[in-house]
PAPAZA-504300 format. One line per 5 residues: number of its first residue (from 0); for each residue x, y, z of N, C-alpha, C. Coordinates in steps of 0.1 Angstrom, whole numbers. Example, Ala and Ser with C-alpha at 12.3 -4.5 7.8 and 13.67 -1.06 7.14 Angstrom:
0> 132/-57/78/123/-45/78/132/-33/78 ~ 128/-22/71/137/-11/71/129/0/79;
This chain:
0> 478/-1235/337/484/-1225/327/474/-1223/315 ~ 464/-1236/311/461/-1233/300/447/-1225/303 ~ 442/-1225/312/429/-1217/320/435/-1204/320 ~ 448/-1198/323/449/-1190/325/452/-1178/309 ~ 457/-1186/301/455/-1184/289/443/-1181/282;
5> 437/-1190/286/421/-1188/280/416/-1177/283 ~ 417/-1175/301/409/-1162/303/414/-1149/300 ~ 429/-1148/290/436/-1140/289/433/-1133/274 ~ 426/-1150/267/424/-1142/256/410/-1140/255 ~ 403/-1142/264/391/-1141/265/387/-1124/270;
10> 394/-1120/275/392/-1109/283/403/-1100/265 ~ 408/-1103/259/418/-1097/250/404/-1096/237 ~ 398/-1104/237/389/-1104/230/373/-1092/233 ~ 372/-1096/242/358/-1083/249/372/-1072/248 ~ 383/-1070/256/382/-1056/253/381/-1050/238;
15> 387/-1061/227/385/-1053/212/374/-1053/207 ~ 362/-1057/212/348/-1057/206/344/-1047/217 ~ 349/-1039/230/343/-1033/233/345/-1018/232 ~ 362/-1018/226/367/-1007/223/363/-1000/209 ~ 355/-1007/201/352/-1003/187/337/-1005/187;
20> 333/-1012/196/316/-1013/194/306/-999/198 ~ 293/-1000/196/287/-987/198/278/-987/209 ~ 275/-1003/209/268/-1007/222/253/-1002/225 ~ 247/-993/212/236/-983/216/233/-969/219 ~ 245/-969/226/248/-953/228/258/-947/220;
25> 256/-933/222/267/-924/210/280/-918/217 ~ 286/-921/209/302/-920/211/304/-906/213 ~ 314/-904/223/316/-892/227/324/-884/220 ~ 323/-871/213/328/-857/204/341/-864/201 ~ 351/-868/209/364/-872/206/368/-882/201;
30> 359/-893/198/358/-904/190/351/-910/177 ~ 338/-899/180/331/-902/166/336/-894/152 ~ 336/-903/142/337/-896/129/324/-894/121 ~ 318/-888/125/307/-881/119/308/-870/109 ~ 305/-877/100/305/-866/84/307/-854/87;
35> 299/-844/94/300/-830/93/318/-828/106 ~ 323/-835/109/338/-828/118/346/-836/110 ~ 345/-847/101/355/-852/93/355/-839/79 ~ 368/-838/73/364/-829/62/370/-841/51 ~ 372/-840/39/374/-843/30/389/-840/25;
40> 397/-852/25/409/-839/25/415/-845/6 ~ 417/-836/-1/415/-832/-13/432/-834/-18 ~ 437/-828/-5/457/-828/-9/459/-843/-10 ~ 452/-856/-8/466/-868/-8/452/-877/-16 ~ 454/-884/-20/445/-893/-32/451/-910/-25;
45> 458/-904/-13/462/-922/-5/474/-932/-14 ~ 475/-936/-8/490/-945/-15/483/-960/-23 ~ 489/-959/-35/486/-969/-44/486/-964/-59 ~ 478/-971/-69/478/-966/-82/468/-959/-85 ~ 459/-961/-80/447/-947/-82/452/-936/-79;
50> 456/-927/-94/458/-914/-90/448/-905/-99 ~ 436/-910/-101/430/-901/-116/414/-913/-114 ~ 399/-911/-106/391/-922/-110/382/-910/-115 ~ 376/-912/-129/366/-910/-132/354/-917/-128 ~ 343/-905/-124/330/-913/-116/318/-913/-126;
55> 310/-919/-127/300/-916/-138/285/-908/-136 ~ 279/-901/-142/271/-897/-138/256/-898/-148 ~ 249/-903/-147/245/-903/-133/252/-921/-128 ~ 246/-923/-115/253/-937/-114/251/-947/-120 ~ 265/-960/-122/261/-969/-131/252/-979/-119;
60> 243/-982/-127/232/-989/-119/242/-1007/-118 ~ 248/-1012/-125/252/-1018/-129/263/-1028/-113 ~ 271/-1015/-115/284/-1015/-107/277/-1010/-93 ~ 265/-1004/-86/259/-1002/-80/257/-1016/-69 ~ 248/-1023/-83/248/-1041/-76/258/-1047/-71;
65> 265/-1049/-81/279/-1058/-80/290/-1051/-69 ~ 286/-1033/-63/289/-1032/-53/280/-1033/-40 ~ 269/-1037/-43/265/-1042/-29/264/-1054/-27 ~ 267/-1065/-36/270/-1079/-30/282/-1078/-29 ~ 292/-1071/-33/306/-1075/-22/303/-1072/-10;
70> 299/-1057/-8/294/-1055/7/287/-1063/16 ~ 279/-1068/13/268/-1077/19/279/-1089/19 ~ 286/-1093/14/296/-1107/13/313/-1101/21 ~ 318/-1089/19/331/-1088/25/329/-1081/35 ~ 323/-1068/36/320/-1055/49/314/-1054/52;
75> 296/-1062/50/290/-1058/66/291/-1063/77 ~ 299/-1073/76/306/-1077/92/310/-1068/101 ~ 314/-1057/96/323/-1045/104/317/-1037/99 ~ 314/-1030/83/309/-1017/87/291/-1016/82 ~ 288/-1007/87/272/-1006/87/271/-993/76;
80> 261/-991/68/261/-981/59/253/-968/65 ~ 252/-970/78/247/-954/87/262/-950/97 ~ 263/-941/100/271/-934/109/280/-944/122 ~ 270/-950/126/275/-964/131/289/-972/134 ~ 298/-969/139/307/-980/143/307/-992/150;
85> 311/-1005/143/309/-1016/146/323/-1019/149 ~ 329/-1028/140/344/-1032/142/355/-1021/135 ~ 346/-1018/125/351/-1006/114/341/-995/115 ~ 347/-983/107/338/-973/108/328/-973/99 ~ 317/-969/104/306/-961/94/309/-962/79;
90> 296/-966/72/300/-958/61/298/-944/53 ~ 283/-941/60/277/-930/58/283/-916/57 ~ 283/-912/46/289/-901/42/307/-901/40 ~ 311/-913/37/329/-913/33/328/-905/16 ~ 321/-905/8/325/-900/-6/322/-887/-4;
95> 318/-880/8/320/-867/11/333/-863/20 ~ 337/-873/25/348/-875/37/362/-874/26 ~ 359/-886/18/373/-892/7/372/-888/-3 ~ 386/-887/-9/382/-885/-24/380/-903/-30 ~ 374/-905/-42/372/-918/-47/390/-927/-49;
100> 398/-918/-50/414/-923/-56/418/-930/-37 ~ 416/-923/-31/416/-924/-14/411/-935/-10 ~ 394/-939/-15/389/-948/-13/397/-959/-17 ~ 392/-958/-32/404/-973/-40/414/-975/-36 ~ 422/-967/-30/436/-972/-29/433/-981/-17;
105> 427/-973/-7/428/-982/5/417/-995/5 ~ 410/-998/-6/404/-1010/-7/409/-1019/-13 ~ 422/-1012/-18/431/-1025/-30/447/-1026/-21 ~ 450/-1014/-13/462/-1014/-10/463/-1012/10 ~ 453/-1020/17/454/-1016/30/464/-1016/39;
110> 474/-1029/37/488/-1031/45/494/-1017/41 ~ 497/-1013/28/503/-1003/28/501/-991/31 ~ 485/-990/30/482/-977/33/475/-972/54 ~ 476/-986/59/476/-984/75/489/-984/76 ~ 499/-988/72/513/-986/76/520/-973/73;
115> 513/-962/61/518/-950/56/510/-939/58 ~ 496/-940/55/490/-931/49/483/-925/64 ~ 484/-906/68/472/-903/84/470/-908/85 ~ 455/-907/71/443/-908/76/439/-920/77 ~ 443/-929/75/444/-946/76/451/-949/91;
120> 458/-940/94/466/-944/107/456/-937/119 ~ 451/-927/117/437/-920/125/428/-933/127 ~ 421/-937/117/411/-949/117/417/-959/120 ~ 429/-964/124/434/-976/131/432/-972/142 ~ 437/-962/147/439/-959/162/424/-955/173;
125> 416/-951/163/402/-952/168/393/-961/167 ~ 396/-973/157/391/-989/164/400/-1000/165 ~ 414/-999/164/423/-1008/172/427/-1016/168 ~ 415/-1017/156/420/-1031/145/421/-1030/130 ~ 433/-1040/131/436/-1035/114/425/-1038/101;
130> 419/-1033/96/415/-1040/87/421/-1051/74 ~ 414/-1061/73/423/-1074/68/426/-1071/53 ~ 432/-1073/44/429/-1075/26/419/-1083/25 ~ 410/-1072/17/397/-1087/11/401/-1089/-1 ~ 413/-1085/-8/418/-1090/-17/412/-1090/-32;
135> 404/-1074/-31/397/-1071/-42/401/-1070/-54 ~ 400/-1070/-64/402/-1066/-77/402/-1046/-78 ~ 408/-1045/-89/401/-1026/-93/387/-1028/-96 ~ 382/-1035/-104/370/-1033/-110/359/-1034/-96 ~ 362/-1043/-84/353/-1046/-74/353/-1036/-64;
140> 367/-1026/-61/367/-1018/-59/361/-1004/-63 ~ 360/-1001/-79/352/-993/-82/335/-996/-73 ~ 331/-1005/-80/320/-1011/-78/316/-1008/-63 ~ 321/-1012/-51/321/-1008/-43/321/-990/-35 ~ 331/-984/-46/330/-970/-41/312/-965/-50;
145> 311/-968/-62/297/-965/-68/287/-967/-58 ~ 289/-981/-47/276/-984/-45/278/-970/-31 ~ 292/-969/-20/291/-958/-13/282/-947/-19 ~ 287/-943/-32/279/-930/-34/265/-933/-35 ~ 258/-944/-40/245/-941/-41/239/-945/-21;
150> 247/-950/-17/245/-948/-2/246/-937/7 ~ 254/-928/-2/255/-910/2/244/-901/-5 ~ 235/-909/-14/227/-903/-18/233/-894/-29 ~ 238/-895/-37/248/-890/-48/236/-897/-60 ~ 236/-893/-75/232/-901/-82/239/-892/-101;
């Protein structure tokens, strides 16, 4: 019985790393979220308290850093900062995809916002796994959307 378990979660495990992986080749039209077929949607700002972020311009170099060592320390496990799907999606080009209020919410508020929100329920259903709480703060969350933009080439 207990062999039988093992190979149960063994085979439970490759299919979820092969249902979300990219493997080298490109994902076919009906699965990829690729900047230019995703649009930006402007009507919902995502569920939480971000309803209003001011962004700075030009970028704060600052909050830049401090958003790419969270990255490098919470999400490059899963996401890559090119087009790429790993465990999570891509990051390349979300601050043209999201609004910043969209972003934040769902980096401070994920249970609630995979349990409510589309376009959070879209991106579960096309890699299969939930994304966990990294249990950020607002300020590490800003930080993080800053460093997206200077990764979208925004400045």
């Amino acid at each position: 019985m207990k062999r039988i378990n093992f190979y149960f979660g063994l085979l439970a495990l490759a299919i979820a790393f092969y249902s979300c992986g990219n493997s080298g080749k490109k994902a076919d039209a009906a699965t990829d979220s690729s900047p230019a077929e995703e649009k930006k949607d402007d009507a919902t700002k995502g569920i939480g308290k971000f309803k209003e972020v001011t962004l700075t311009h030009p970028l704060d170099e600052g909050m830049v850093t401090a958003g790419q060592k969270i990255y490098d320390l919470k999400c490059l496990p899963c996401h890559r900062l090119t087009g790429e799907k790993i465990v999570g999606p891509g990051w390349m080009g979300v601050t043209d995809r999201r609004t910043p209020e969209w972003v934040m919410n769902f980096l401070t508020n994920v249970d609630e916002m995979l349990n409510k929100d589309p376009a959070s329920q879209a991106m579960l259903e096309m890699c299969l796994m939930r994304m966990p709480s990294q249990n950020l703060k607002d300020e590490e969350a800003r930080a993080i959307y800053e460093f997206m933009r200077k990764n979208d080439g925004k400045n």
